[in-house]
N, C-alpha and C positions, 0 to 999 in steps of 0.2 A: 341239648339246650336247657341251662335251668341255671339257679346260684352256682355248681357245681362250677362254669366258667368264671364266675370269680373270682378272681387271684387275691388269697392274702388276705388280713383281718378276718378268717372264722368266727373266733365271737362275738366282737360285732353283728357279725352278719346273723349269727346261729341267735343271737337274742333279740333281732328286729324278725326272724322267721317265727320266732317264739311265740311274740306278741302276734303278727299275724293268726296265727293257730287260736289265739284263745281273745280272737277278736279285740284285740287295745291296741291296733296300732293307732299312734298318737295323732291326735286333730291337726298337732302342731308338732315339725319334727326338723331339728337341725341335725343334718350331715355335715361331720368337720374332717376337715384333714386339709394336707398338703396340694398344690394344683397336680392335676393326673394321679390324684389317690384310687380312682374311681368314683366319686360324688355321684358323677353325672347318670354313671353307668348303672349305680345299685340303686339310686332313686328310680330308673327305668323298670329296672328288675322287682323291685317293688311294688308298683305300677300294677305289672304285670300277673305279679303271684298274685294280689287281692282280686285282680277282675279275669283271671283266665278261666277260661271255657270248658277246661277238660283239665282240674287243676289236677297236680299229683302230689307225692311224697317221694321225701329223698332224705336219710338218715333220721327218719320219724317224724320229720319237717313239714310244714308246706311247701312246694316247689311249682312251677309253673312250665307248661309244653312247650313255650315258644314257635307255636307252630299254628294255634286257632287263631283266629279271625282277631279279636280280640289283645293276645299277646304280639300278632305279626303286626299290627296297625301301631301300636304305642311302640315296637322298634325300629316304624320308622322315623323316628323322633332321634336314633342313636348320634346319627353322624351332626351335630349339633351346630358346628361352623355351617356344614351345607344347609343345612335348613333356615340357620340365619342368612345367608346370603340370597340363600332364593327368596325371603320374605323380605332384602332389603329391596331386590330387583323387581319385587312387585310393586312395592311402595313406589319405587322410582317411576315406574311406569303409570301413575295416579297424577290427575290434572293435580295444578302446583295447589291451590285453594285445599286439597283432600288430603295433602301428604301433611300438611302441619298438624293434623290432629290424628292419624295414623300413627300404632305405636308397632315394636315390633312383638310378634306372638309365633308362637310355633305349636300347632293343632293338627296332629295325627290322629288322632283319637277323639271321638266329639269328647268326652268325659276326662281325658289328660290333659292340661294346658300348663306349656314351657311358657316360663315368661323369663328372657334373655334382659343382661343390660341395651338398651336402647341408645343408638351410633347418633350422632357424633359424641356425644358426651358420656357413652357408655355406663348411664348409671337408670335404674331401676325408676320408670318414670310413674307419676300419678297417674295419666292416663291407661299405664299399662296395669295398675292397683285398684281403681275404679273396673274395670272389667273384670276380675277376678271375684269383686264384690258384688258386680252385677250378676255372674253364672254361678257363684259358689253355695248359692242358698237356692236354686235349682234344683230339683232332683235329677239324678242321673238317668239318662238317655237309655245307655247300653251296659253302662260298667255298674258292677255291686256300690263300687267306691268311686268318687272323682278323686281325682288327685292330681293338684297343682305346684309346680316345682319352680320356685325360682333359684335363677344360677346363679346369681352371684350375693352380696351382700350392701352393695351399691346402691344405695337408695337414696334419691330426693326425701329432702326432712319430708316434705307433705306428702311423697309415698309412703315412707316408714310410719309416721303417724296414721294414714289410713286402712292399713295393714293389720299398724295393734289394732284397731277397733273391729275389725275382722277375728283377734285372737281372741279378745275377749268375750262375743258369743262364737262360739263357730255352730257350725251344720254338724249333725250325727254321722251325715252321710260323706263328707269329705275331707280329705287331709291335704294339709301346707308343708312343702319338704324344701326347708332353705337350705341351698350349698354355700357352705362358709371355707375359707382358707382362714379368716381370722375373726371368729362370734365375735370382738370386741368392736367390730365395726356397727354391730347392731345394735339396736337400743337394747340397757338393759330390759323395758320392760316386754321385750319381745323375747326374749332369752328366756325372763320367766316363766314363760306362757309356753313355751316349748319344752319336750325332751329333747337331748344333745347324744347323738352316738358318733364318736370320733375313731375316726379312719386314721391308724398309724400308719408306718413306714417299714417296707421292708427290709432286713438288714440285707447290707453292701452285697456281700460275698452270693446270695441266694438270689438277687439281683443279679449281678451278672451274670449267672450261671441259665437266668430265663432270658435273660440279650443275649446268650452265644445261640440258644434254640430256636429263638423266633427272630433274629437280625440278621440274618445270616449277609447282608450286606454290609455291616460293619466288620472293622478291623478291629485283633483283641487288644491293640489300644484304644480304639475309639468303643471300643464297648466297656472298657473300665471307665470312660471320660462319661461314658453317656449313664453310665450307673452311678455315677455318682452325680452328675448333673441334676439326675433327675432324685436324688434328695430321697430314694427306697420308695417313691412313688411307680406303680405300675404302670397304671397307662400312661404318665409323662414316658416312660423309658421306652415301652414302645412303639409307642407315637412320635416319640422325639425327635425332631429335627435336624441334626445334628450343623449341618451346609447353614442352614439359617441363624442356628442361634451362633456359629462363629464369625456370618457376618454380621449380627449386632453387637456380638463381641469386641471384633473390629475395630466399629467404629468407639464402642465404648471406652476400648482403650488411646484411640484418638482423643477423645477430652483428656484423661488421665495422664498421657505423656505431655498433653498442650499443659498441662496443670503443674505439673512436677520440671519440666525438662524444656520443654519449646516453648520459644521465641517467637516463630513465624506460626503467623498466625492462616494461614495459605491452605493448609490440609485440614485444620478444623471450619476453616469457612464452607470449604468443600462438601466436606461429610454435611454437615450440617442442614447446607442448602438443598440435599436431598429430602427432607422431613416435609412432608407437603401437608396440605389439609385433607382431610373425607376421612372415613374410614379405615384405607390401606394405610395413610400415614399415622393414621391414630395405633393400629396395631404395632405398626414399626418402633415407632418413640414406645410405649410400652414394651417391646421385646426388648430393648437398647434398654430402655432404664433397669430391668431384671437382668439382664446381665452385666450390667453396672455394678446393683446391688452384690451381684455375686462375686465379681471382683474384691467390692471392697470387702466381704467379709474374708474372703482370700486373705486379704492384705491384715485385716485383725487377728487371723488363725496366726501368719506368720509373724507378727509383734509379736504373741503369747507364747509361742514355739510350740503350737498345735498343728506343724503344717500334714502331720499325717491324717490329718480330718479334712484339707483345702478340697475344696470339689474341679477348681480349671487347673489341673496336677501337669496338663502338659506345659503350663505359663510359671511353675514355680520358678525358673532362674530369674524371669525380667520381674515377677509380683515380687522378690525376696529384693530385688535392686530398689523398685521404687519404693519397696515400706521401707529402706534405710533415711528415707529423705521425707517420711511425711510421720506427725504425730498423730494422736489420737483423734486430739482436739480438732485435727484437718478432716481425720474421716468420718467426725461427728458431722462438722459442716456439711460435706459434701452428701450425705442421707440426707438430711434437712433439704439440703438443695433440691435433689430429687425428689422429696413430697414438694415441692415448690411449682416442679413440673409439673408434676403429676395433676395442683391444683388446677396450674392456667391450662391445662387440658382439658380439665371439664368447663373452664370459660371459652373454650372454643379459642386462644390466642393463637398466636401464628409459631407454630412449634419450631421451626429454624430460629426464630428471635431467641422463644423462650429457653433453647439450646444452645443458644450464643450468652446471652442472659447469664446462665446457668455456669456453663466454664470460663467466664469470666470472674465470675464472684467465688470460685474454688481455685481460683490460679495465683490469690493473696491470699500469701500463703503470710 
């Protein structure tokens, strides 16, 4: 156990062990990359090298046991979906009066605190930013360092503004490690205030030669689908879902042909009326709309005659039919449309509408 499980990005990683050694890891620190780069996993591991117990060395490094008291507590933090779900099913279980001001948190560790986007609206609330500012000027309990990670970059204006004010004094004694897919979502002047170490992608071929070792339930077509799906991210590949994301595929392409080709409107009512409220249907529309997006850049590889970059390679005869019939200008719309979802999602609307909504106003063509 130690960075050594790691897959992928050494320098990165060999220059955030670096700092560690000579004491600068940063107050304030953005992890970027692609989803399933590993974010979630080297912030943990980080975690753990500054506060282990019995820390060691591994290629002249710092490195961590994974086995003291210390390193074992902050990895139970790993499984990240599980630990949000048990913290939403506690909430639920809170007189109704208690839950509205209850945010979601995930505390392994008295000294680690995950702060997740916060369900229905899945975005990074104040109240969960207020508590970071109320522990983070604390001295630490058990660990040399606190260290608190938020997952995503989702933020309420009034969380993100009380955040900066957080970057701009911080504690000696703790560091902030934002998980970014895209820094531009952040304020710039939070970016300032931060260092950025971005998590690349693994190339294709070296990808799937680590899904033929560790998938051994996929097939070697679906292990070239899923290596490329997952964009040279490690843990998306082997994590990946493969049954799932082709049923939001599915439906995805159910708008798509209602858009381009049908008439009958019967199959996209269908699909559609499936998308419920809470949580489970919040992930669903989010997994639907990312393989939407993936579609359509499918469908822009093939306008440009890049189709040997497409990622859904086993859709290329029907994506090569329907980009004969759609312009640019349609698969501009239809991105727009999708942040359009995306927004009345965080208004809480009724996602079947805003699904009906949605391939309606990409079907004028």
């Amino acid at each position: 156990m130690g960075f050594q499980d790691f897959l992928g990005n050494e320098t990165t990683v060999r220059h955030l062990r670096e700092s560690i050694a000579q004491g600068r890891l940063p107050h304030a620190l953005i992890l970027a990359g692609p989803r399933g780069s590993g974010k979630y996993a080297l912030a943990l591991m980080l975690a753990q090298a500054v506060n282990c117990l019995n820390p060691t060395e591994s290629d002249g490094l710092p490195d961590f046991c994974g086995v003291c008291r210390s390193c074992a507590r902050i990895a139970e933090a790993m499984p990240l979906e599980t630990r949000v779900d048990e913290a939403i099913a506690a909430r639920e279980e809170l007189r109704e009066v208690d839950k509205k001001d209850t945010r979601i948190l995930i505390q392994t560790h008295p000294d680690v605190l995950v702060i997740p986007p916060d369900p229905p609206q899945l975005l990074i609330k104040l109240g969960q930013v207020r508590t970071v500012i109320r522990e983070i000027y604390r001295v630490p309990a058990e660990a040399k360092r606190a260290i608190y990670i938020f997952t995503s970059t989702a933020f309420m204006k009034e969380a993100a503004n009380s955040l900066l004010k957080v970057l701009e004094e911080p504690p000696a004694h703790a560091s902030i490690i934002l998980l970014a897919e895209n820094t531009g979502e952040l304020l710039p002047t939070i970016r300032s205030r931060a260092g950025i170490a971005r998590l690349g992608a693994l190339p294709l071929d070296t990808l799937e030669q680590l899904i033929a070792k560790r998938r051994t339930d996929l097939r070697p077509a679906q292990r070239s689908l899923v290596a490329r799906l997952a964009q040279g991210a490690v843990g998306a590949a082997l994590g990946f879902d493969l049954e799932q994301y082709l049923a939001y595929r599915r439906d995805a392409l159910v708008i798509l042909h209602h858009a381009t080709h049908e008439t009958d409107h019967s199959a996209l009512f269908r699909m559609t009326e499936t998308y419920r409220a809470g949580a489970e249907g919040q992930e669903k529309t989010q997994g639907m709309l990312r393989a939407m997006t993936s579609l359509l850049e499918d469908l822009l590889l093939i306008q440009s005659g890049q189709t040997v970059l497409m990622r859904n390679i086993d859709l290329q005869a029907e994506l090569t039919s329907i980009a004969t019939s759609i312009s640019f200008d349609w698969i501009e719309r239809v991105a727009r449309g999708i942040q359009e979802v995306q927004s009345s999602m965080r208004r809480n609307l009724i996602r079947s509408l805003a699904l009906d909504a949605f391939a309606a106003g990409i079907a004028a063509r």
